[in-house]
C-alpha positions in Angstrom: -30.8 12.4 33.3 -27.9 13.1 35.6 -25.4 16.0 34.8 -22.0 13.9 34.2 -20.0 15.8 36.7 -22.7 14.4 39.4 -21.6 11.2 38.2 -18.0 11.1 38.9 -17.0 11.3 42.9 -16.0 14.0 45.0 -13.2 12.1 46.0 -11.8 11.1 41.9 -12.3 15.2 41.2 -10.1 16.1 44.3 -7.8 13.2 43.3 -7.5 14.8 39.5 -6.8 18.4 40.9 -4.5 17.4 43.4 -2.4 15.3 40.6 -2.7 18.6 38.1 -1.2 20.8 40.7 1.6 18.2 41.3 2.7 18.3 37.7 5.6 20.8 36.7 4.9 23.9 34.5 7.0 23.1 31.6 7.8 25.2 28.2 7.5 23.3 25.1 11.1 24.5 24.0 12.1 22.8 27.4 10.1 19.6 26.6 11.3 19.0 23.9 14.8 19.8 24.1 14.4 17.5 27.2 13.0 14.8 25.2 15.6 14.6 22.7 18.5 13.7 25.6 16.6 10.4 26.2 15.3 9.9 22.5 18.2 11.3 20.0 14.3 12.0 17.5 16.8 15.0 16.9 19.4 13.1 14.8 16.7 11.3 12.1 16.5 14.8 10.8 19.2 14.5 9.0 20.5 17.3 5.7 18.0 15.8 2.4 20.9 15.7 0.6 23.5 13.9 2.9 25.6 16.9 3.8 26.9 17.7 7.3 25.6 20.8 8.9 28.1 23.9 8.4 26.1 25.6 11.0 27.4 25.0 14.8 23.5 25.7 16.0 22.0 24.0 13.8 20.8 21.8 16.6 19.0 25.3 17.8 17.7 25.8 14.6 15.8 22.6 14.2 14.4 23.1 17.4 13.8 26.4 16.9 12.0 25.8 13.4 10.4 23.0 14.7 8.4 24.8 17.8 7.5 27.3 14.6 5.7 24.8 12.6 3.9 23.0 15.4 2.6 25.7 17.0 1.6 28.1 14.1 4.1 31.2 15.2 5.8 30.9 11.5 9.3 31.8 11.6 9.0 35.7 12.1 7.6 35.6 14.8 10.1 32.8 16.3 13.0 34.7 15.0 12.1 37.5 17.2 11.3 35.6 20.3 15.2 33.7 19.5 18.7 34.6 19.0 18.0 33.0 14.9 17.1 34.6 12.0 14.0 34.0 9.8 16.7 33.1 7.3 18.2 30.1 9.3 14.8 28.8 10.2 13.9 28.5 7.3 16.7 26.7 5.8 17.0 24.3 8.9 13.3 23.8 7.9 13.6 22.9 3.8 16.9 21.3 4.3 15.9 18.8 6.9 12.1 18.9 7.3 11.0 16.2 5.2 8.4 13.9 5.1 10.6 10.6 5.5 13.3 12.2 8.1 10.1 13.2 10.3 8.1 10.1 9.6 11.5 8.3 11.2 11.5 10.7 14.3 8.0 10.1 14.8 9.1 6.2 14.9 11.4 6.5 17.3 9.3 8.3 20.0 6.9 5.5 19.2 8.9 3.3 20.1 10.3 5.0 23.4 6.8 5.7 24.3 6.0 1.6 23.9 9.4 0.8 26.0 8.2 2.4 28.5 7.8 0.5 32.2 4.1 2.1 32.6 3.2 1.1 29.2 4.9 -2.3 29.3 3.4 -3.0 32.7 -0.3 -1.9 31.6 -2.5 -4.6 29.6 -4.2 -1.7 27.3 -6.5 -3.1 25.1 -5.6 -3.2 21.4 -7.7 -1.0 19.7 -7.8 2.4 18.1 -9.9 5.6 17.1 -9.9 8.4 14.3 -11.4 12.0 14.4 -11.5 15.1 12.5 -11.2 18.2 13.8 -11.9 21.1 11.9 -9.4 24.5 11.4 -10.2 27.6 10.4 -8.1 28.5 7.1 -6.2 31.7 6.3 -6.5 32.6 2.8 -7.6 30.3 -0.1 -7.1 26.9 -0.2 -8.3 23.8 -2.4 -9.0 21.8 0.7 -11.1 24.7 2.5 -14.6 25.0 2.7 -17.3 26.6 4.5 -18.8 25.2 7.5 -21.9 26.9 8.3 -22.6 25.4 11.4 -18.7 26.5 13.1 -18.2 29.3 11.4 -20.5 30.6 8.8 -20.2 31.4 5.3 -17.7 33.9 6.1 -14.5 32.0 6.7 -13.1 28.2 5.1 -11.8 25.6 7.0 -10.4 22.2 6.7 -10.8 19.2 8.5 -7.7 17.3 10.1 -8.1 13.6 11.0 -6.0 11.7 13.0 -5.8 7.9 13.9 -4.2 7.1 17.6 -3.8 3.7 19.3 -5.0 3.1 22.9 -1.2 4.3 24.1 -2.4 8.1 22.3 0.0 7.2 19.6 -0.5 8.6 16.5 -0.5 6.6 13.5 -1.9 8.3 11.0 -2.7 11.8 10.1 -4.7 13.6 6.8 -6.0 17.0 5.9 -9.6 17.0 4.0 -12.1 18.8 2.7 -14.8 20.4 5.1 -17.4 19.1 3.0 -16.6 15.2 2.3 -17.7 12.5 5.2 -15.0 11.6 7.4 -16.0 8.0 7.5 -15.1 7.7 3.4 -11.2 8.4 4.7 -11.5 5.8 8.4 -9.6 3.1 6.2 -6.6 5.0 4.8 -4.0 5.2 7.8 -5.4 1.6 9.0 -4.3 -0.3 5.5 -1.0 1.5 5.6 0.1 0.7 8.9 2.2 -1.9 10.2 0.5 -2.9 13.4 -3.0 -1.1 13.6 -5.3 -3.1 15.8 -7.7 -4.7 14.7 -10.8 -3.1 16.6 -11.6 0.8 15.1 -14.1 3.2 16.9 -15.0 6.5 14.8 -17.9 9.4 16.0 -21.3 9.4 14.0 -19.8 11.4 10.9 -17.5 8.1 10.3 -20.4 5.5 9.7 -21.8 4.4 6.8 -22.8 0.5 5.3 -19.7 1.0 2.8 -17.5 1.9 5.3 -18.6 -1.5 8.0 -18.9 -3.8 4.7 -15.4 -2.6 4.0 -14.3 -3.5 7.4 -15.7 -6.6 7.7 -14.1 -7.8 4.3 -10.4 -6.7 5.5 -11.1 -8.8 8.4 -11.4 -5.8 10.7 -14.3 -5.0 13.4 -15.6 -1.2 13.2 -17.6 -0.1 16.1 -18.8 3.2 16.1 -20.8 5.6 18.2 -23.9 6.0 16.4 -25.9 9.2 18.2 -29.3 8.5 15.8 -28.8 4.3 16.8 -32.6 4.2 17.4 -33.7 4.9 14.3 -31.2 2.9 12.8 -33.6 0.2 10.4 -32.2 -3.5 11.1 -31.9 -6.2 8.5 -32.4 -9.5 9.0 -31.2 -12.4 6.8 -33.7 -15.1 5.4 -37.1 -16.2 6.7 -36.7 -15.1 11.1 -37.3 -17.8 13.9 -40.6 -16.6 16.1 -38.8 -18.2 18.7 -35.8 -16.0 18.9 -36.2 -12.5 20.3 -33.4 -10.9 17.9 -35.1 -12.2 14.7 -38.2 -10.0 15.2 -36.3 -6.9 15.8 -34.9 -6.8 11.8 -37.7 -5.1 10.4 -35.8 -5.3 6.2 -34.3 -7.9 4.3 -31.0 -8.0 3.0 -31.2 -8.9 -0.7 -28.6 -11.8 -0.1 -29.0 -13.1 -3.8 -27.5 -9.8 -4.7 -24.3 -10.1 -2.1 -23.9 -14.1 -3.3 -23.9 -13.0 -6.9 -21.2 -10.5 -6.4 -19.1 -12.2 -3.3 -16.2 -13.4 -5.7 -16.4 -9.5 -6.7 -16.2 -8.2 -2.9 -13.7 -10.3 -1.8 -11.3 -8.8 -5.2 -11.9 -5.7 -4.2 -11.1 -6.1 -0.2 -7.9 -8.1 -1.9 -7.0 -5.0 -3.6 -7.7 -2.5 -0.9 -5.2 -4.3 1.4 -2.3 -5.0 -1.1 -2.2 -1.4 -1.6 -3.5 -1.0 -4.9 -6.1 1.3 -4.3 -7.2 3.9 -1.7 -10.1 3.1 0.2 -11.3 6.7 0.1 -10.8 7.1 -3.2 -13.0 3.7 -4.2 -15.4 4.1 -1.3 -16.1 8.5 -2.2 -16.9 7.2 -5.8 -19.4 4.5 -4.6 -20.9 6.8 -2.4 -21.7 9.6 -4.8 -22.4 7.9 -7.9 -26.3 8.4 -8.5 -26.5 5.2 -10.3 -24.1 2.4 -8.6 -23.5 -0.8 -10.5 -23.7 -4.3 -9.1 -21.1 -4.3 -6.9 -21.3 -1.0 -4.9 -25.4 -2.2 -4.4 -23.9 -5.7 -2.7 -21.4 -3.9 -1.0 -24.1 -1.9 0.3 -26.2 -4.7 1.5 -23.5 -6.4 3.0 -22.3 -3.2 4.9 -26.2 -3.3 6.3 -26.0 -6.6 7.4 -22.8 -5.8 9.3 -24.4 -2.4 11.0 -26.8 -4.8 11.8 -24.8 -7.2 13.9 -22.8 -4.6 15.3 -25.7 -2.8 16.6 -27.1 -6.0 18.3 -23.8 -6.3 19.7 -23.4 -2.8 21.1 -26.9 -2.9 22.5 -26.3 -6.0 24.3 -22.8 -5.4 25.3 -21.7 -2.6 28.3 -18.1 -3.8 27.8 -18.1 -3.1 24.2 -19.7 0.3 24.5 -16.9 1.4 27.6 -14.6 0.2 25.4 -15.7 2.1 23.0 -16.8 4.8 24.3 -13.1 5.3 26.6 -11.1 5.5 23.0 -12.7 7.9 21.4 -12.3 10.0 24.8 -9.0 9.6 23.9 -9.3 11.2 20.7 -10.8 13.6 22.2 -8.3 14.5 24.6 -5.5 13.9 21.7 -7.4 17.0 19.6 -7.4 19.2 22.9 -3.9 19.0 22.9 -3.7 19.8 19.5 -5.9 22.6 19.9 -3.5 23.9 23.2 0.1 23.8 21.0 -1.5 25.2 18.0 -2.3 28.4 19.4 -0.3 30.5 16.8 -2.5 32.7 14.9 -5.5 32.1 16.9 -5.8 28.3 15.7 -5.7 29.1 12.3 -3.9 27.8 9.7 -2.0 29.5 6.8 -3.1 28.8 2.8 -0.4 26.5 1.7 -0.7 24.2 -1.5 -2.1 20.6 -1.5 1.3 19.1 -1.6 2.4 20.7 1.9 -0.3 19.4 3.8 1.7 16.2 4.8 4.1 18.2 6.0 1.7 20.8 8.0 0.3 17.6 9.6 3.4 15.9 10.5 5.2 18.1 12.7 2.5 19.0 15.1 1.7 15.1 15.2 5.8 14.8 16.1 5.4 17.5 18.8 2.5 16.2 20.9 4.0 12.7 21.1 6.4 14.2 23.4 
C-alpha cells in the first residue's frame, strides 16, 4: 500500500509550504483583540447582573481572562505575564463569563464567519462531524477516568467532544467520561441546534445500531467510518431475490415482526427525542447497558441493523460518499489540533473542577478558536 505522503504531489506540498510561510506570525492576544474591531463578540459579555463596568480596563481584563481560560495559563500566571492582577481577572471572569453571554459571542462570530465573501462564494456541502478528544486531568474529578491505552493507570482523563459544520464551526461542545462510548452522546448537540445539517459523519467509537436506528427515525443520515466494516454481519429483510447481487450479501435476518410490532413505539420515542423531552444519551446509555432490554430497545436494535446495513451498501458502492466523508472528519481532525496548539497551559492538562463548570471550561476555548 502506498505511504500517503507519496500520494499527494510534489507540486501541492510546495504549494502548502509556500502558503504557510506567506501567513503572518500572529499572538493570540493580537488575534483576538483584532477580531473584536470587526466583530464587537467583546460587547455580548456583558456584567450578569446589568451593571456598567466601574473599571476603565475592563475591556483588558476580559481579554486578559479570556486568553487565561482558553489556553490553560489560569490567572496567575496571566497576571504575571500582564499589567492585571489575579484579583481583576478573576472578577472580569465570574462577573461576565457566563454561559449565555458566551453562547451569544460565540453566535456572533458564527455569523461573521458565514458573511464572509469566501464562505458565501464557496458551495460547501452541508454536512457535519463530532469527535472526542481525550485530556489528561489534574486532580480528581467525577468525569475522569483511566485510559490505559494513552496513559496508563497512573493518570485520569476526560474526553471532550465537539460537533463542527463543514465551515469548522462549532456547534456543540460536551465533556464525558473516559469510559462511556462516544457514539451514545453523537445526538445531543444535533437535536439542540438550530440549523445542523442533516448528514453526520463520527470515527469507529461513534457507531452503534442504536445510534443509526436513532438517526434514521429523526429523519437524519449517519455515515460513519467504520475501521472493522469487513466484519461487519449484514441483514437482509424478508426472503432475497437470487437474481440480485446485493440480496446474497446479507447473511442474517432482521426480525421485522419485532420492529412492526413496536413501530408506533419507535416513532414516540424519536417524537420525544426531537421535541426535547429527553436526552438522547441519556435514553440511548440506558438501552445500551441494560443486560435485559425490553421490547422496544430489541426493535430499535433491529432497526438500527437494518440501517448499518444500508449504509454500508452505500458506502461500499459510493467513492463520493466516502470523500465526503472521509474530508469532514479531517476536519475534525484538524479542529482538535488546534485545540491541542492553544491549550498548551499546563502541558495540555486540565485542572479538577466540579461537574457544573464543565460548560464553562468547554465554552471559552470553543469561542477562542473560532477566531
Amino acid at each position: 500500500m502506498m505511504a500517503l505522503p507519496q500520494l499527494v504531489p510534489a507540486c501541492a506540498r510546495e504549494l502548502v509550504t509556500s502558503t504557510h510561510a506567506m501567513l503572518p506570525r500572529l499572538g493570540i492576544a493580537a488575534l483576538i483583540i483584532d477580531v473584536a474591531r470587526d466583530v464587537p463578540f467583546i460587547d455580548e459579555l456583558r456584567h450578569a447582573g446589568g451593571q456598567q463596568a466601574r473599571s476603565p480596563t475592563r475591556r483588558g481584563q476580559l481579554f486578559a481572562a479570556l486568553v487565561a481560560c482558553a489556553t490553560g495559563m489560569g490567572y496567575t500566571r496571566m497576571a504575571e505575564a500582564s499589567t492585571f492582577t489575579e484579583r481583576q481577572l478573576r472578577e472580569a471572569a465570574e462577573r461576565h463569563f457566563t454561559i449565555e453571554h458566551l453562547a451569544a459571542a460565540d453566535a456572533l462570530v458564527c455569523e461573521a464567519i458565514r458573511g464572509l465573501a469566501q464562505a458565501s462564494t464557496i458551495d460547501f456541502e452541508r454536512i457535519s462531524s463530532s469527535d472526542g478528544q481525550r485530556y489528561p486531568i489534574i486532580g480528581r474529578s467525577a468525569l475522569a477516568g483511566f485510559a490505559a491505552r494513552e496513559a496508563g493507570y497512573r493518570r485520569r482523563m476526560a474526553t471532550w467532544m465537539i460537533w463542527i459544520n463543514e465551515q469548522y464551526a462549532h456547534f456543540g461542545s460536551k465533556v464525558i467520561s473516559v469510559t462511556e462510548r462516544e457514539g451514545l452522546h453523537t445526538l445531543d448537540a444535533i437535536v439542540l441546534a438550530d440549523d445542523a445539517p442533516e448528514i453526520h459523519t463520527a470515527d469507529t467509537h461513534g457507531a452503534t445500531e442504536l445510534v443509526f436506528a436513532a438517526f434514521d427515525l429523526l429523519g437524519r443520515r449517519f455515515i460513519p467510518r467504520l475501521n472493522d466494516i469487513a466484519d461487519v454481519p449484514l441483514y437482509g429483510l424478508g426472503p432475497g431475490q437470487p437474481h440480485l447481487a446485493g440480496d446474497m450479501l446479507p447473511a442474517r435476518k432482521v426480525r421485522d415482526e419485532l420492529i412492526a410490532g413496536q413501530w408506533e413505539e419507535l416513532l414516540r420515542l424519536a417524537g420525544s427525542v426531537k421535541r426535547g423531552w429527553i436526552v438522547p444519551s441519556v435514553l440511548l446509555t440506558r438501552m445500551h447497558a441494560d443486560p435485559r432490554p425490553d421490547r422496544l430497545a430489541k426493535a430499535l436494535r433491529e432497526y438500527g441493523r437494518l440501517v448499518r446495513t444500508n449504509f454500508i451498501l452505500d458506502w461500499a458502492g459510493d467513492p463520493a460518499l466516502r470523500a465526503r466523508g472521509l474530508g469532514q472528519l479531517n476536519k475534525g481532525e484538524s479542529a482538535n489540533a488546534l485545540h491541542r496548539y492553544v491549550g498548551f497551559g499546563n502541558r495540555g492538562r486540565i485542572q479538577r473542577m466540579p461537574h457544573s463548570s464543565w460548560k464553562f471550561a468547554t465554552t471559552v476555548p470553543v469561542l477562542m478558536v473560532r477566531r
